[in-house]
N, C-alpha and C positions, 0 to 999 in steps of 0.2 A: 807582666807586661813591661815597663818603664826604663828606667837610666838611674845610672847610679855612679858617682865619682868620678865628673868629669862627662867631657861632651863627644869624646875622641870618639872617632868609629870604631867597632870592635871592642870597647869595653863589655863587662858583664853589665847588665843594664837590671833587670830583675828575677827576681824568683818566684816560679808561680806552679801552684799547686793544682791538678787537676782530681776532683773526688768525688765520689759516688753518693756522698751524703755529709752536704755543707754543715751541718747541725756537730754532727758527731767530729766534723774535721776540727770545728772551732772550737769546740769544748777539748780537744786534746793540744790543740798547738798552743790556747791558752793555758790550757793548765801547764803543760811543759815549758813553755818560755815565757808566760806573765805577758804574754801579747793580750793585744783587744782587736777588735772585729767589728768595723763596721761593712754594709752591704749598699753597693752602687746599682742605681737602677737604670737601665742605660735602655733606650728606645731601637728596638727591634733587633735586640741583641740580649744574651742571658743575664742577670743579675751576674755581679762581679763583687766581692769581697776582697776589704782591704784589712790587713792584718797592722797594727801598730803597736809604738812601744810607749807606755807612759798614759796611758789612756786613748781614746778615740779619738779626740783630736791631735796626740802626740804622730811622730814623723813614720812615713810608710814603710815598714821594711819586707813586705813580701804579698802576694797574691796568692785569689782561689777563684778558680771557677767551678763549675757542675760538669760533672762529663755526661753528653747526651748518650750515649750507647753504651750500653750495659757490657760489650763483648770491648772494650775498651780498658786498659790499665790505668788504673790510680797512680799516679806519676809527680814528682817534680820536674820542672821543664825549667831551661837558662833561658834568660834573654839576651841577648846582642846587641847596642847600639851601632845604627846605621843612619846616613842622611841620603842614601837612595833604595829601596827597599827593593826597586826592578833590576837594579844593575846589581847588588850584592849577589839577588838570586839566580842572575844570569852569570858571576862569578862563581857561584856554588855549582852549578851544574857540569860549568866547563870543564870545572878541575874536580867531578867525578861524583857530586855532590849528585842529591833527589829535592824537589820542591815537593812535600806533602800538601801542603794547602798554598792556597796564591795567595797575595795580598790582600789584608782587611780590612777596612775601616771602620774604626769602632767608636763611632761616632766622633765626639771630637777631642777623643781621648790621644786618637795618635791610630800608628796602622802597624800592622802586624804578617807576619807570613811563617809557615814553617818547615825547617827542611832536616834533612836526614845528611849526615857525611857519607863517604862509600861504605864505610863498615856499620851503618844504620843507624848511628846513634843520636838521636835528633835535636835539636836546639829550635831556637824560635829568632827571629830578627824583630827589632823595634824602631819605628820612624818618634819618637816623644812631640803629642800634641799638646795637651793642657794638662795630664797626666804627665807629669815628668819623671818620676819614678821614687827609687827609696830615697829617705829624708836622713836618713843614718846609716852608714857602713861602719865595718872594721869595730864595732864596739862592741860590749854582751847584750844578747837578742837579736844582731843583724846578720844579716848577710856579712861573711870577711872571704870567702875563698869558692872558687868552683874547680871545679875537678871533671877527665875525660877518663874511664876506662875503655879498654879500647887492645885488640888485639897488633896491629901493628903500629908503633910509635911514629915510626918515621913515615909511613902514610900519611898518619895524623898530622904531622910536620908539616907537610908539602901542601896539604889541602889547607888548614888552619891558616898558613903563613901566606898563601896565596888568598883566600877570601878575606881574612882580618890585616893582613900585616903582622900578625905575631910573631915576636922574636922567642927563643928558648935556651935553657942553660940546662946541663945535668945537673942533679943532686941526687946522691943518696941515701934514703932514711930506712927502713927494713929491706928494700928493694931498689933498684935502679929508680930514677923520677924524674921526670920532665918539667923542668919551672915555665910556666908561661910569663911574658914580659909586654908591655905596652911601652917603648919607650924606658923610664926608669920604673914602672910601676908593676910591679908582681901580681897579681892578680889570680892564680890558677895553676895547675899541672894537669899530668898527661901518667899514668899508670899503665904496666900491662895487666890484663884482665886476668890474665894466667897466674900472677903474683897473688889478686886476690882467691882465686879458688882456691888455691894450693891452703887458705886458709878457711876454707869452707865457703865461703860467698861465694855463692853461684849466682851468674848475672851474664847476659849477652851487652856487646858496646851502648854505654852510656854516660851522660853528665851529671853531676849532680850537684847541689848547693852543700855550703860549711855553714853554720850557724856557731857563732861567737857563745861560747856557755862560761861561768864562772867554774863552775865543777864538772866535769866530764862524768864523773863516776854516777854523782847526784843524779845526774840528768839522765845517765843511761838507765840506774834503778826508776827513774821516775819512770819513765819509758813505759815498761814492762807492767807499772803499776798500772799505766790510764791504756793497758790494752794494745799496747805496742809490743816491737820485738827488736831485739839488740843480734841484728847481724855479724857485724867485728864486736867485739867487745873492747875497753878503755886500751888504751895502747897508745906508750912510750913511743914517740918518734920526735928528730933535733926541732923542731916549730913548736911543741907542744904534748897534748893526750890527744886523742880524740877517737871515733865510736864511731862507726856507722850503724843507723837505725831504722826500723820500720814502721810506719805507723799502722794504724789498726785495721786498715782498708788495703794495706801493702804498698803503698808511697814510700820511696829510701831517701833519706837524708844523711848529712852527717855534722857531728857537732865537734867541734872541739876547743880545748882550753890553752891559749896559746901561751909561751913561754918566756911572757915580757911582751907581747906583741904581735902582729899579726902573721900568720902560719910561715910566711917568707917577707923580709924584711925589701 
C-alpha cells in the first residue's frame, strides 16, 4: 500500500504481496531477506502484514495481504503515489487504461483503488493516510527498482506518461530498455516481454518489485532452498546481477546486487 521516496505523484509508493498462506509467506521472505513481520488488525477490513528490516519495530519495506478467492494468483503488486485517486483513475481510463476495483478506504491508513493498463498489466494507486509507506529504499532488504513487461513499449509510453507524467530514456543492457524518470529520479523500466521468453520466462504483461540483495547468487540458492524457484537465473547486466524469482505459492520478484548503487543512477 504506501509511499516511498518522496511525495511527488506517480512515484512507486509500495510493494505489496498478495498470498494464499500468510504463515508460510512469512516464514520465506524472512528467511530470504532477514525481514520481520508484524500483522495490522484493521476493523472491517483483512488483517494486513507489515514486513521490516532490523526487527519489528525497524522501518517498513514491503506488504502482504490474504487473498480471499482461491481462483486468484499469488502476486506482487506496485503501488503509485497519488493526491487524487478519482481523477488518476478517470486519467487511466481515458488513455485506455481498466479500473478493477474503485476506491478504498482502509481505514485510516490511506485509500486504495486498482487498475489494469490496456495490455492488462495491473498496478494499484495510493492516497497515504497515517500509513505512510516504506521507512527505507534504495538499501539491502528494500524495495530499489520496479519494472514493466509489457508487449508494446511505446504503448506503455503514451499511457504511463500521460497518467503519471513519466518521462523515459533508452538503455541497453542484454536487450533494448526503457529507463523510467521522475523528474531527475530513475526509479523503474519498461522491457519487451518477448526479450524475456526468448529466455524462457513465460509471463503475460506485468510489474514487478527489485529488492536490493548483497549477493544475487546467495540469494537465488537460497531461494530454491526455502521452496522457491529461480526463473531468470543471476545475470550480468551494466546496473549490476540480478535474478528473477518465484516464491513458493508462485508470487515473481526480482533481486538484484547493484554495481556501486542503485540499478540506474
Amino acid at each position: 500500500m504506501p509511499e516511498v521516496n518522496g511525495h511527488a505523484p506517480g512515484r512507486p509508493s509500495w510493494a505489496e504481496l498478495a498470498s494464499p498462506d500468510a504463515k508460510a509467506s512469512r516464514e520465506f521472505y524472512c528467511g530470504l531477506f532477514g525481514w520481520y513481520a508484524y500483522t495490522l488488525t484493521i476493523p472491517d477490513y483483512d488483517d494486513y502484514d507489515i514486513f521490516t528490516l532490523g526487527g519489528v519495530q525497524g522501518p517498513e519495506v514491503a506488504g502482504m495481504q490474504r487473498l480471499a478467492d482461491d481462483a486468484q494468483p499469488p502476486s506482487w503488486s506496485v503501488y503509485f503515489r497519488t493526491d487524487d485517486i478519482q481523477a488518476t483513475l478517470d486519467t487511466v481510463k481515458a488513455a485506455g487504461g481498466h479500473e478493477l476495483v474503485p476506491p478504498i478506504r482502509v481505514a485510516d491508513l490511506g485509500e486504495m483503488a486498482l487498475c489494469a493498463d490496456p495490455e492488462g498489466a495491473d498496478f494499484a494507486l495510493w492516497v497515504a493516510g497515517s500509513l505512510k509507506g516504506a521507512g527505507v529504499v534504495d538499501e539491502p532488504g528494500a524495495m530499489c527498482w520496479v519494472e514493466l513487461a509489457c508487449h508494446d513499449i511505446d504503448l506503455a509510453r503514451r499511457f504511463y506518461g500521460k497518467v503519471f507524467g513519466w518521462q523515459t530514456a533508452e538503455r541497453r543492457y542484454y536487450s533494448p530498455y526503457t529507463n523510467l524518470k521522475l523528474g531527475d529520479w530513475s526509479f523503474g523500466g519498461i522491457i519487451d516481454i518477448d526479450d524475456l521468453r526468448q529466455n524462457g520466462y513465460e509471463a503475460e504483461p506485468h510489474w514487478i518489485p527489485y529488492f536490493w540483495v548483497q549477493d544475487c547468487d546467495a540469494t537465488a540458492a537460497r531461494t530454491a532452498e526455502l521452496g522457491g524457484r529461480v526463473l531468470l537465473p543471476p545475470t550480468d547486466i551494466q546496473p549490476g546481477r540480478y535474478a528473477v524469482l518465484a516464491d513458493p505459492a508462485g508470487a515473481r520478484l526480482a533481486v538484484i546486487t547493484p554495481g556501486g548503487g542503485p540499478p540506474e543512477a
